[in-house]
VEXSETI-790668 format. One record per atom (N, C-alpha, C, O): x, z, y; residue in three letters. Coordinates in steps of 0.1 Angstrom, whole numbers, padded with zeros to 4 digits, always signed. Atoms other than C-alpha are relative to their C-alpha. Layout:
% VEXSETI-790668
XZYALA ...
% end
This chain:
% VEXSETI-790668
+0007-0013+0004UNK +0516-0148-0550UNK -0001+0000-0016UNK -0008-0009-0021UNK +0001-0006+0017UNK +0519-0135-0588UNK -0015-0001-0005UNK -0023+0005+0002UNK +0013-0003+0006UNK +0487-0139-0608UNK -0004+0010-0003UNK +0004+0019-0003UNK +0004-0013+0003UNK +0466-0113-0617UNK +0000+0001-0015UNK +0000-0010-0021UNK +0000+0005+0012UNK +0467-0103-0656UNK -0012-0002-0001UNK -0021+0001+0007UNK +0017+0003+0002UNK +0436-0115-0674UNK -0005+0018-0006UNK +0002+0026-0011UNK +0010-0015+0004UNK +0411-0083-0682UNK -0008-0006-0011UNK -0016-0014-0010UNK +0011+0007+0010UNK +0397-0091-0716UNK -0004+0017-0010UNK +0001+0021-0020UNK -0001-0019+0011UNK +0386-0051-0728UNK -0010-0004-0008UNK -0018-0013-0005UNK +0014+0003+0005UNK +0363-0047-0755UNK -0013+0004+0005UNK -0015+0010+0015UNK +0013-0004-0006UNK +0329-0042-0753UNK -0007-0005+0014UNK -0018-0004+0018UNK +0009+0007-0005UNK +0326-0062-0725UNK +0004-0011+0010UNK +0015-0016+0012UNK +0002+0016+0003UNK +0313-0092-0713UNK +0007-0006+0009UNK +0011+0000+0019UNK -0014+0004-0006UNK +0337-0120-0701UNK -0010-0011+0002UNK -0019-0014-0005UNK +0005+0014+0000UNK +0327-0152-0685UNK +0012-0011+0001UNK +0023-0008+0007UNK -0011+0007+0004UNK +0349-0179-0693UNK -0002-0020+0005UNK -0011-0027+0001UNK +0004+0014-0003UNK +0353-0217-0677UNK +0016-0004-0006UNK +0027+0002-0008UNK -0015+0008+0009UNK +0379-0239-0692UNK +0001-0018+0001UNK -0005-0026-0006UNK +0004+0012-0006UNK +0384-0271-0675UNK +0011-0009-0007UNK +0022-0005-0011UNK -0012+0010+0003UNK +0402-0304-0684UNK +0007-0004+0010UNK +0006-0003+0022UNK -0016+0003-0012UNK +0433-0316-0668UNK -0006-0010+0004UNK -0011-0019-0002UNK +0002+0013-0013UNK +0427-0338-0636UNK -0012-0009-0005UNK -0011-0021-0006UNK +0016+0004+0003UNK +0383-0340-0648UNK +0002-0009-0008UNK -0005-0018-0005UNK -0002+0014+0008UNK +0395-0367-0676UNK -0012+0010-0009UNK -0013+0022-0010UNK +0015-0003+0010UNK +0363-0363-0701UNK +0006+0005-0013UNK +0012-0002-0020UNK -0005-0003+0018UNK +0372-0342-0733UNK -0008+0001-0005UNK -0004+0007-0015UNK +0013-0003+0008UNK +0337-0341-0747UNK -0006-0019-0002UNK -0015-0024+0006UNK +0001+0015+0000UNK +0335-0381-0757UNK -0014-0008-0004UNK -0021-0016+0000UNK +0013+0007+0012UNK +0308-0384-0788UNK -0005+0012-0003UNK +0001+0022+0001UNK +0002-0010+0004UNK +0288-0360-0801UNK +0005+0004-0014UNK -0001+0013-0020UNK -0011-0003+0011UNK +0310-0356-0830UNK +0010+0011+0007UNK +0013+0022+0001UNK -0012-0011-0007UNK +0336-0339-0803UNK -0006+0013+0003UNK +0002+0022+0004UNK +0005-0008-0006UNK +0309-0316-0792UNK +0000+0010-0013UNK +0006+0020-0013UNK +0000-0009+0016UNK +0301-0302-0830UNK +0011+0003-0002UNK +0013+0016-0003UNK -0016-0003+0002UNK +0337-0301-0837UNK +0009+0012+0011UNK +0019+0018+0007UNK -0006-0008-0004UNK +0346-0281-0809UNK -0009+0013-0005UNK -0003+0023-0010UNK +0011-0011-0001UNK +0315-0257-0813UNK +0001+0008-0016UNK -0002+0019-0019UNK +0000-0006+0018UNK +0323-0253-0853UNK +0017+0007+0003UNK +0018+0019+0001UNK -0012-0012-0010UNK +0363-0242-0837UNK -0005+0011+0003UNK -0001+0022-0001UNK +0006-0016-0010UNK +0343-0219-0815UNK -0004+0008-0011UNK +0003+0018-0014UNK +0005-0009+0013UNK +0325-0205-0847UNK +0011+0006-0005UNK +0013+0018-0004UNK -0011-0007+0011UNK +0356-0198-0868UNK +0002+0006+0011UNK -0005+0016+0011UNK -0006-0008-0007UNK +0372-0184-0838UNK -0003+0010+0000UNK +0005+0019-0003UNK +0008-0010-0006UNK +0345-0163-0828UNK +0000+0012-0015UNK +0003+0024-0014UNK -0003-0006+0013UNK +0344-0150-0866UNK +0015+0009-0002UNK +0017+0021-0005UNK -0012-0003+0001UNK +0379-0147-0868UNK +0013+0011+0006UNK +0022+0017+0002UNK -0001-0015-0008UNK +0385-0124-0839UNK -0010+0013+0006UNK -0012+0021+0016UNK +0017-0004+0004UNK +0356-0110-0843UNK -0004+0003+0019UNK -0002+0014+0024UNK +0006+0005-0007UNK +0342-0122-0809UNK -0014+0002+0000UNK -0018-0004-0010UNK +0014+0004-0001UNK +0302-0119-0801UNK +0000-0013+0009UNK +0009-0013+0017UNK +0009+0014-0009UNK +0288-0155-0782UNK -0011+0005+0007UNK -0020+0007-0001UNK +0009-0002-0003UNK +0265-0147-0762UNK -0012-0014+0008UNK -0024-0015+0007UNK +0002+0015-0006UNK +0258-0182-0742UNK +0012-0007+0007UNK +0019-0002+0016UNK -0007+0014-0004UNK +0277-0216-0737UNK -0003-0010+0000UNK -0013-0014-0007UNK +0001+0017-0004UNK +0278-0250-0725UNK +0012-0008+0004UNK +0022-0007+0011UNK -0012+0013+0000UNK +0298-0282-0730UNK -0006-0011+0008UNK -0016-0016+0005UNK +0000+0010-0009UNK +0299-0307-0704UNK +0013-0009-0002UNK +0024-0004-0006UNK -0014+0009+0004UNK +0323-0336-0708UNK +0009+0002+0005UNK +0019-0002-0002UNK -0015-0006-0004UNK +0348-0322-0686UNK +0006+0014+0004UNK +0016+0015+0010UNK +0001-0013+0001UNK +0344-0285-0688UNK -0008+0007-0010UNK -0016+0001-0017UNK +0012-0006+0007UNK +0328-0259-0707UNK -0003+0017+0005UNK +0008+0022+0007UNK +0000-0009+0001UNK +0315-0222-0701UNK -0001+0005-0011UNK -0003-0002-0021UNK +0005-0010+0011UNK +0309-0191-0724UNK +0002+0013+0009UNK +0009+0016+0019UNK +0005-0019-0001UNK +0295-0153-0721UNK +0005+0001-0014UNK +0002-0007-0022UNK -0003-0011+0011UNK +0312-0131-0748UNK +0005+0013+0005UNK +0009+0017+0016UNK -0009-0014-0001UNK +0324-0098-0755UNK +0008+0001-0013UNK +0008-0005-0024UNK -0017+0003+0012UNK +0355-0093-0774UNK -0006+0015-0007UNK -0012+0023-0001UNK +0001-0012+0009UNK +0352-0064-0803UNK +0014+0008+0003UNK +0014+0019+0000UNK -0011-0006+0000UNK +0387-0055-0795UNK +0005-0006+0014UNK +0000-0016+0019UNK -0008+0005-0016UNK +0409-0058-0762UNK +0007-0009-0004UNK +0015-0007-0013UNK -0009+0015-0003UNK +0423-0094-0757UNK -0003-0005-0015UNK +0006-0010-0022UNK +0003+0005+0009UNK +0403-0104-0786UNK -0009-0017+0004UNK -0011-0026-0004UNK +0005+0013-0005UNK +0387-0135-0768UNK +0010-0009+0006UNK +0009-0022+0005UNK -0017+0010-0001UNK +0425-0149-0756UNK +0001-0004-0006UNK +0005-0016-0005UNK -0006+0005+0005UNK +0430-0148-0785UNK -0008-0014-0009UNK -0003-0025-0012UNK +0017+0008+0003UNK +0396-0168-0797UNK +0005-0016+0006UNK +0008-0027+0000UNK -0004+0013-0006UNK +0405-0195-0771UNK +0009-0005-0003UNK +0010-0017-0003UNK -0013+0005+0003UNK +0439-0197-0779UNK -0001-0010-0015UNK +0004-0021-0015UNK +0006+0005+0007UNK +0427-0207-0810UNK -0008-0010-0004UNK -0004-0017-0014UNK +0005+0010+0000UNK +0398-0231-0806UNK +0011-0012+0008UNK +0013-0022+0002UNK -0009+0006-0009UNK +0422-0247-0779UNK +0008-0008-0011UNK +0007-0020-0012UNK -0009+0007+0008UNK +0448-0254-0806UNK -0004-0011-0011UNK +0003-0020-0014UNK +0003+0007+0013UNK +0430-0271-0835UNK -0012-0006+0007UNK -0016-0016+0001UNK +0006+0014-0007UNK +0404-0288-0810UNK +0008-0010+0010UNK +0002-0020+0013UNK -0007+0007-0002UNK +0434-0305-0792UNK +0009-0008-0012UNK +0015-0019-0011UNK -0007+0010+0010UNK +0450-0315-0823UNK -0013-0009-0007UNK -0009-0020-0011UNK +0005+0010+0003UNK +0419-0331-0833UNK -0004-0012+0008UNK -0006-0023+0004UNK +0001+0012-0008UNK +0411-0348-0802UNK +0010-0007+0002UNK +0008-0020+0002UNK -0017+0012+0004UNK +0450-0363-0803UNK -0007-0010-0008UNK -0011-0021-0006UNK +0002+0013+0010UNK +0442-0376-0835UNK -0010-0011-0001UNK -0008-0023-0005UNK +0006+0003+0000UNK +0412-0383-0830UNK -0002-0017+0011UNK -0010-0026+0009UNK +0000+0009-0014UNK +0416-0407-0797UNK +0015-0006+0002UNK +0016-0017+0008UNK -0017+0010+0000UNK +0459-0415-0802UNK +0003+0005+0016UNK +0010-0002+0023UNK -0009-0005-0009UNK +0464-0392-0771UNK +0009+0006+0001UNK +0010+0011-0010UNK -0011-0007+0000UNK +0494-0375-0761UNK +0005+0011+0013UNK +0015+0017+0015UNK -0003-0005-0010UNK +0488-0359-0731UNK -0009+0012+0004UNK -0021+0011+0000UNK +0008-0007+0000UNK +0474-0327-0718UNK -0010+0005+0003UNK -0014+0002+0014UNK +0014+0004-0001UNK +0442-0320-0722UNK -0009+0010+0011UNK -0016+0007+0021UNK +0009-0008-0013UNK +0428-0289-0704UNK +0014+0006+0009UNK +0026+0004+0008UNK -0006+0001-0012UNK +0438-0276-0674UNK +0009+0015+0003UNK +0002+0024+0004UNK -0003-0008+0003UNK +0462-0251-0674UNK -0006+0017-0006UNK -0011+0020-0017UNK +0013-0013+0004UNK +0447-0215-0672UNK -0015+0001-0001UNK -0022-0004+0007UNK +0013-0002+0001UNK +0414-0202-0688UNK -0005+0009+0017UNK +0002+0018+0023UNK +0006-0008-0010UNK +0393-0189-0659UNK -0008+0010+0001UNK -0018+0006-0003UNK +0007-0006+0006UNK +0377-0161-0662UNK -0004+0015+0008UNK +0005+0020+0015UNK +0004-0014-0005UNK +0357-0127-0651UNK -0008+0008-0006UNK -0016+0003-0015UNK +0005-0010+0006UNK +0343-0096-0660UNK -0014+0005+0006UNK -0017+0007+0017UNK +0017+0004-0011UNK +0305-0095-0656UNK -0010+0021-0002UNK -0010+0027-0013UNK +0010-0008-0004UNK +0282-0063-0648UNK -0006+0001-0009UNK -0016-0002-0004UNK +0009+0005+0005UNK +0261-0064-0679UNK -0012+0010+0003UNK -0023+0007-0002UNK +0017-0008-0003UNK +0234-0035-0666UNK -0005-0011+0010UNK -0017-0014+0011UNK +0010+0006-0016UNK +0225-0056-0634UNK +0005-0016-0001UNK -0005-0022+0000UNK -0005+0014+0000UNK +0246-0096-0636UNK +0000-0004-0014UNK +0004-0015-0016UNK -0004+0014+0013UNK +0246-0107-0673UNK -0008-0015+0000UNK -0005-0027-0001UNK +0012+0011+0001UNK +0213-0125-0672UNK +0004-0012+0010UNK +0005-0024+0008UNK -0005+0010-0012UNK +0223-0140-0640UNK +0013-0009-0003UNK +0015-0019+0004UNK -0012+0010+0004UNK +0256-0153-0657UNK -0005-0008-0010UNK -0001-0020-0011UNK +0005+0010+0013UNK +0237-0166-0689UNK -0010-0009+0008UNK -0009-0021+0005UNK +0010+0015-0003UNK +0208-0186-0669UNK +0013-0009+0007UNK +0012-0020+0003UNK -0010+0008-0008UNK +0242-0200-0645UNK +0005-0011-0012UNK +0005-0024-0011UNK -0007+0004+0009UNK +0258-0209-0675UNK -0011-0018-0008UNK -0009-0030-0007UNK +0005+0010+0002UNK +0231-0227-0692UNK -0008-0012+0010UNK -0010-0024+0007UNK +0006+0009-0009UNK +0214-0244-0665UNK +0007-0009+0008UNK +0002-0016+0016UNK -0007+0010-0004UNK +0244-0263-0656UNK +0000-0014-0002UNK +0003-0022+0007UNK +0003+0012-0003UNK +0237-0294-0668UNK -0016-0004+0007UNK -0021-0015+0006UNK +0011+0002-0005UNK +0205-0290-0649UNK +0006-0004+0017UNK +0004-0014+0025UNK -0011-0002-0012UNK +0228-0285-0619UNK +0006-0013+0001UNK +0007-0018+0013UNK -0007+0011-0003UNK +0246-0317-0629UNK -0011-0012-0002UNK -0007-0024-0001UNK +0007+0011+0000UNK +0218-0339-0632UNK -0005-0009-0014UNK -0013-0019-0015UNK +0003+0008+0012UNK +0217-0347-0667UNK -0011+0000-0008UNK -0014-0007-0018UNK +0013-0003+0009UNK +0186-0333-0676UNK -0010+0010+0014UNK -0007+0016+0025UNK +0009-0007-0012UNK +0156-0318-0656UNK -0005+0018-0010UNK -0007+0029-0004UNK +0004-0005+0006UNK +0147-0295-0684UNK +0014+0007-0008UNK +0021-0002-0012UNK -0014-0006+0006UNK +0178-0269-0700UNK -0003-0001-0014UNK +0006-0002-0022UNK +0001+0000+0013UNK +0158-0270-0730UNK +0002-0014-0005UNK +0001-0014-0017UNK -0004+0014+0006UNK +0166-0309-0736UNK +0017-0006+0000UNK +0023-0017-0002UNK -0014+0003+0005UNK +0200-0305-0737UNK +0007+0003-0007UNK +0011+0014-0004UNK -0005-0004+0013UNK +0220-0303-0773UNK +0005+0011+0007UNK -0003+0020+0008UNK -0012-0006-0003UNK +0250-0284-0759UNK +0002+0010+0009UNK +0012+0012+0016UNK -0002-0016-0003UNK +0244-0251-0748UNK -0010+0008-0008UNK -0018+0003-0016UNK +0006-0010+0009UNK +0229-0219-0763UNK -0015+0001+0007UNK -0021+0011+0002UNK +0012-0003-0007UNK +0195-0220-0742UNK -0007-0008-0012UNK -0015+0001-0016UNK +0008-0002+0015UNK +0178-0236-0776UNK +0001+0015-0006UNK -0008+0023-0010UNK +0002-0015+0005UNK +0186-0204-0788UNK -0003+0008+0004UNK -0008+0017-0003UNK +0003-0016-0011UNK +0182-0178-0763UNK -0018-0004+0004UNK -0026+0003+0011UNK +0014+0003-0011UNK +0148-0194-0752UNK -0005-0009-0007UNK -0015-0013-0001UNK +0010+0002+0005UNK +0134-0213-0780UNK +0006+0002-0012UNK +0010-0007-0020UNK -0003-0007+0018UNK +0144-0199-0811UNK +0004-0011-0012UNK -0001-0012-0023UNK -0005+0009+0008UNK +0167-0227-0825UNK +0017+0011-0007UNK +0026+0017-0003UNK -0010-0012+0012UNK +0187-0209-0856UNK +0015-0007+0006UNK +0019-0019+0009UNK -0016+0010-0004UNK +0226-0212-0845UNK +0007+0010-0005UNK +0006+0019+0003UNK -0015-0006+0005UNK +0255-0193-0865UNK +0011+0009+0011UNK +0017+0019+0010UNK -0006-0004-0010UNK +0270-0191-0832UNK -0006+0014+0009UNK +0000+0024+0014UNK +0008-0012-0008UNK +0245-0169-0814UNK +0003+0015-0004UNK +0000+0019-0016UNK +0003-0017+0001UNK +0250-0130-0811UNK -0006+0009+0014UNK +0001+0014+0023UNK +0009-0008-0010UNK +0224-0114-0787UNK +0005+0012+0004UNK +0009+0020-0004UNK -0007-0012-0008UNK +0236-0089-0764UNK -0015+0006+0004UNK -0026+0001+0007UNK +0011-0013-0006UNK +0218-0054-0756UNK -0009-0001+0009UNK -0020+0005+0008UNK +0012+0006-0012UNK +0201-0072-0724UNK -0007-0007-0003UNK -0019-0007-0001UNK +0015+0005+0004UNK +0186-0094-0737UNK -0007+0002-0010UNK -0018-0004-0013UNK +0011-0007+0014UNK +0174-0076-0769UNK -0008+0007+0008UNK -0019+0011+0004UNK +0011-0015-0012UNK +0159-0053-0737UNK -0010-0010+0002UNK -0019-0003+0007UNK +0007+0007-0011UNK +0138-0083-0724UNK -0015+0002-0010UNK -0026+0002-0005UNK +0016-0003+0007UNK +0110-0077-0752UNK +0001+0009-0016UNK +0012+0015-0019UNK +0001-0003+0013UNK +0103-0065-0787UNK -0001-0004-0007UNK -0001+0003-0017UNK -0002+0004+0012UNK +0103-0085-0808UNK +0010-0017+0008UNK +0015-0018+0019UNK -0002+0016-0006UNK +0115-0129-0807UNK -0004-0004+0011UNK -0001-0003+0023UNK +0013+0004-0006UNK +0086-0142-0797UNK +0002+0002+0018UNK +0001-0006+0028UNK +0006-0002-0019UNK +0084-0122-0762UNK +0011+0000+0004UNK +0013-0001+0016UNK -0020-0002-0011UNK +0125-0119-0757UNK -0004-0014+0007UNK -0005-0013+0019UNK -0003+0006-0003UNK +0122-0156-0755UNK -0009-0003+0007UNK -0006-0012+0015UNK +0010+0004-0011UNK +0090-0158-0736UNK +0007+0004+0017UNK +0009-0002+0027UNK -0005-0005-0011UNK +0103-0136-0712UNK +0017-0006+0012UNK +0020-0006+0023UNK -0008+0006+0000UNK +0134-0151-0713UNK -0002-0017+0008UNK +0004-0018+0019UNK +0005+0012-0003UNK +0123-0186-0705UNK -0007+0001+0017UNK -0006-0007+0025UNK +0008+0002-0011UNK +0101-0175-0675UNK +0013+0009+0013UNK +0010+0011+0024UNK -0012-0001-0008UNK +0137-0162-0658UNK +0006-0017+0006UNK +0016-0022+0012UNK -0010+0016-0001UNK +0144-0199-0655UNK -0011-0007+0010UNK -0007-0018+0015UNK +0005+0001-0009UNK +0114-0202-0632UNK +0007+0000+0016UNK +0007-0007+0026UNK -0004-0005-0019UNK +0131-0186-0601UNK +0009-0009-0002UNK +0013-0014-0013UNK -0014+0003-0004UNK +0157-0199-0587UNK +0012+0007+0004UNK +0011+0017+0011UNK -0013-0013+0004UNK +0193-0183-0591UNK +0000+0000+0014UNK -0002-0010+0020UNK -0006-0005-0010UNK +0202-0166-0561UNK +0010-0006+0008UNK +0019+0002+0004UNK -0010+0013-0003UNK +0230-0194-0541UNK +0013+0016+0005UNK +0025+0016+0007UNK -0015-0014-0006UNK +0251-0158-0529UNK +0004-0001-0008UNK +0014-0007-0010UNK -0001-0001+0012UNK +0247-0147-0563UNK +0011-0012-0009UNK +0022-0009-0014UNK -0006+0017+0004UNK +0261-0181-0577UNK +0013-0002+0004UNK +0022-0004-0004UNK -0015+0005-0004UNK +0290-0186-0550UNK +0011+0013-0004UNK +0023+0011-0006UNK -0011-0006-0002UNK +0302-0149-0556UNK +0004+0000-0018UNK +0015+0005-0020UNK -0005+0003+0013UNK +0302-0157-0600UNK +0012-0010+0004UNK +0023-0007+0001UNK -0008+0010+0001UNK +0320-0189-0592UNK +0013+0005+0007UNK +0024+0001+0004UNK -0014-0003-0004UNK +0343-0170-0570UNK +0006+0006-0008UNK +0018+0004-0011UNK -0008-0016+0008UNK +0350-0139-0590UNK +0008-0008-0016UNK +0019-0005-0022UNK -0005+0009+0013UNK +0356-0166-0622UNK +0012-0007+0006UNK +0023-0003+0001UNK -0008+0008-0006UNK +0377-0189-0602UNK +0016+0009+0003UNK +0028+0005+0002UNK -0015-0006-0003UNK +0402-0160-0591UNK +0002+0013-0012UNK +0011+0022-0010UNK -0004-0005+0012UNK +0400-0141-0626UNK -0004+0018+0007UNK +0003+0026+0001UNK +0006-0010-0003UNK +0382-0109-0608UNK -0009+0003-0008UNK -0008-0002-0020UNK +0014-0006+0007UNK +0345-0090-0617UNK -0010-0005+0006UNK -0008-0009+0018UNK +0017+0003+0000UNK +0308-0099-0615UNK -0007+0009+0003UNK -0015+0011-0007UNK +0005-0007+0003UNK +0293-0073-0602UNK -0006+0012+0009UNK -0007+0008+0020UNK +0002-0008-0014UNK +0282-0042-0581UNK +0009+0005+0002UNK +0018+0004-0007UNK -0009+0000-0005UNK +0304-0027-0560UNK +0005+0015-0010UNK +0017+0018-0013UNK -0002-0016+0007UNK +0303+0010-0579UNK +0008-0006-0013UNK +0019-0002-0017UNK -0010+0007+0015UNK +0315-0015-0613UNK +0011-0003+0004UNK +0020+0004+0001UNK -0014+0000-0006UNK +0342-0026-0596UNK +0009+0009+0003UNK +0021+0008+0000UNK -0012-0008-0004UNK +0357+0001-0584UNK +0000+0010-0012UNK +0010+0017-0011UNK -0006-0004+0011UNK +0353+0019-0620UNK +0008-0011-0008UNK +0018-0007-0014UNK -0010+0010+0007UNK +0369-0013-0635UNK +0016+0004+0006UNK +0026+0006-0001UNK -0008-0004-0007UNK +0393-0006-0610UNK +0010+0011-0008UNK +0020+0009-0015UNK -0006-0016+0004UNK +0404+0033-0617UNK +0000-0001-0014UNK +0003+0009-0019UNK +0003+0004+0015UNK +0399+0019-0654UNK +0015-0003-0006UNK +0021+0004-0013UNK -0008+0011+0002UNK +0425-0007-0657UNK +0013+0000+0010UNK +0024-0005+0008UNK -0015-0002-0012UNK +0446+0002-0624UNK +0006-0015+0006UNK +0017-0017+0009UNK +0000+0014-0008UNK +0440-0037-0610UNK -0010-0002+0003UNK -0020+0003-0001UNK +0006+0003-0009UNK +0424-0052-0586UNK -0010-0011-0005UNK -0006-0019-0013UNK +0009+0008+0009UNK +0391-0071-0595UNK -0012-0006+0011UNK -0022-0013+0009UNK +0008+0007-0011UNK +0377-0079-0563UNK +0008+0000+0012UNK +0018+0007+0013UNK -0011+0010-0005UNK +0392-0101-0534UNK +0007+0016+0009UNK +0000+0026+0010UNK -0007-0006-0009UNK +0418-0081-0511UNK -0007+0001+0016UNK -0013-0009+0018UNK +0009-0001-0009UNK +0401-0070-0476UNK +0013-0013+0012UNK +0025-0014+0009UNK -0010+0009-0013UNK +0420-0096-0445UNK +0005+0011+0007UNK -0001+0020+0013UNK -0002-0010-0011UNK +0443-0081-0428UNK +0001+0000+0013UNK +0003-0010+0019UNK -0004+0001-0014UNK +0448-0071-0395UNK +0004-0016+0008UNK +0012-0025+0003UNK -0002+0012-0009UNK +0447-0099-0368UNK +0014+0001+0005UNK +0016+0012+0009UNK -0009+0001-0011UNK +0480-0106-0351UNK -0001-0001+0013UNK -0007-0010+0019UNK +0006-0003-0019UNK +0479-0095-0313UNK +0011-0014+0004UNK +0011-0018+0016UNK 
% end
């Protein structure tokens, strides 16, 4: 079966997983983690990208953006990708490939699913065990979104500028989203919709993405049984 092309329009938001080849650790020291994340910066600058929330895990990473221009975040990754594998080569005397073929990626809802993709996103190393608390982990944007640690990287999107009026209450309010517990539907249908390069989203978005773009963004119905 043909792949689908990737959907990267401007204005809106993309979730993005980017794994290493056959789980080998690309995030070693925390030297690798700054070094990819100052990449991510230029990038994000450079194609003029917003960040909205990310996380680096030793053998994967997410991000929330939105591209200012169409296939402006391709080209973002294409980018960090190149000059953070040439330093991990040099850096380590490898020679072999590092992530895993294609970026993964879907197009998220932002009136009704963003929040729900930014708590997914950051609360993964909570998920993986490494921390009980999201706020004690360097390596995602949840210092920033939820305790007001200054980052270059950070550009706040429309929703959650909606969550209060001023800092203070975005991140109050912000922070007490991390109380519930994410939704496990909610959850399996992000990881699907990412995994097969679809949308995030309600069904009415979908099917304007759809009539939009003139591709398919949510799975195919099964067909017919064989008598």
């Amino acid at each position: 079966m043909a792949r689908l092309p990737r959907l990267c329009p401007q204005g809106m938001p993309l979730h993005i997983i980017q794994r290493s080849n056959n789980r080998q650790i690309s995030f070693i020291c925390n030297e690798d983690y700054r070094n990819y994340l100052g990449f991510l910066l230029d990038g994000a600058i450079a194609y003029s990208v917003d960040v909205h929330a990310w996380v680096l895990m030793t053998n994967h990473m997410h991000l929330l953006a939105t591209s200012h221009y169409d296939g402006s975040i391709s080209e973002m990754m294409q980018y960090v990708g190149r000059y953070y594998v040439r330093y991990f080569n040099q850096q380590y005397r490898w020679t072999g490939t590092l992530w895993e073929g294609r970026l993964k990626s879907c197009l998220i809802d932002s009136d009704q699913y963003f929040l729900t993709c930014q708590r997914y996103i950051e609360l993964n190393p909570v998920r993986a065990g490494i921390v009980n608390d999201p706020g004690k982990y360097p390596w995602s944007g949840y210092q920033s979104n939820a305790l007001g640690l200054k980052n270059a990287l950070l550009s706040e999107h429309e929703i959650y500028l909606s969550l209060g009026l001023d800092e203070y209450q975005r991140r109050q309010r912000y922070r007490d989203l991390f109380e519930d517990i994410l939704n496990a539907e909610l959850v399996d249908d992000l990881r699907n919709a990412t995994n097969s390069c679809m949308a995030f989203g309600s069904a009415r978005f979908k099917e304007q993405v759809e009539q939009l773009y003139q591709r398919r963004v949510k799975p195919e119905k099964p067909g017919p049984k064989p008598q």
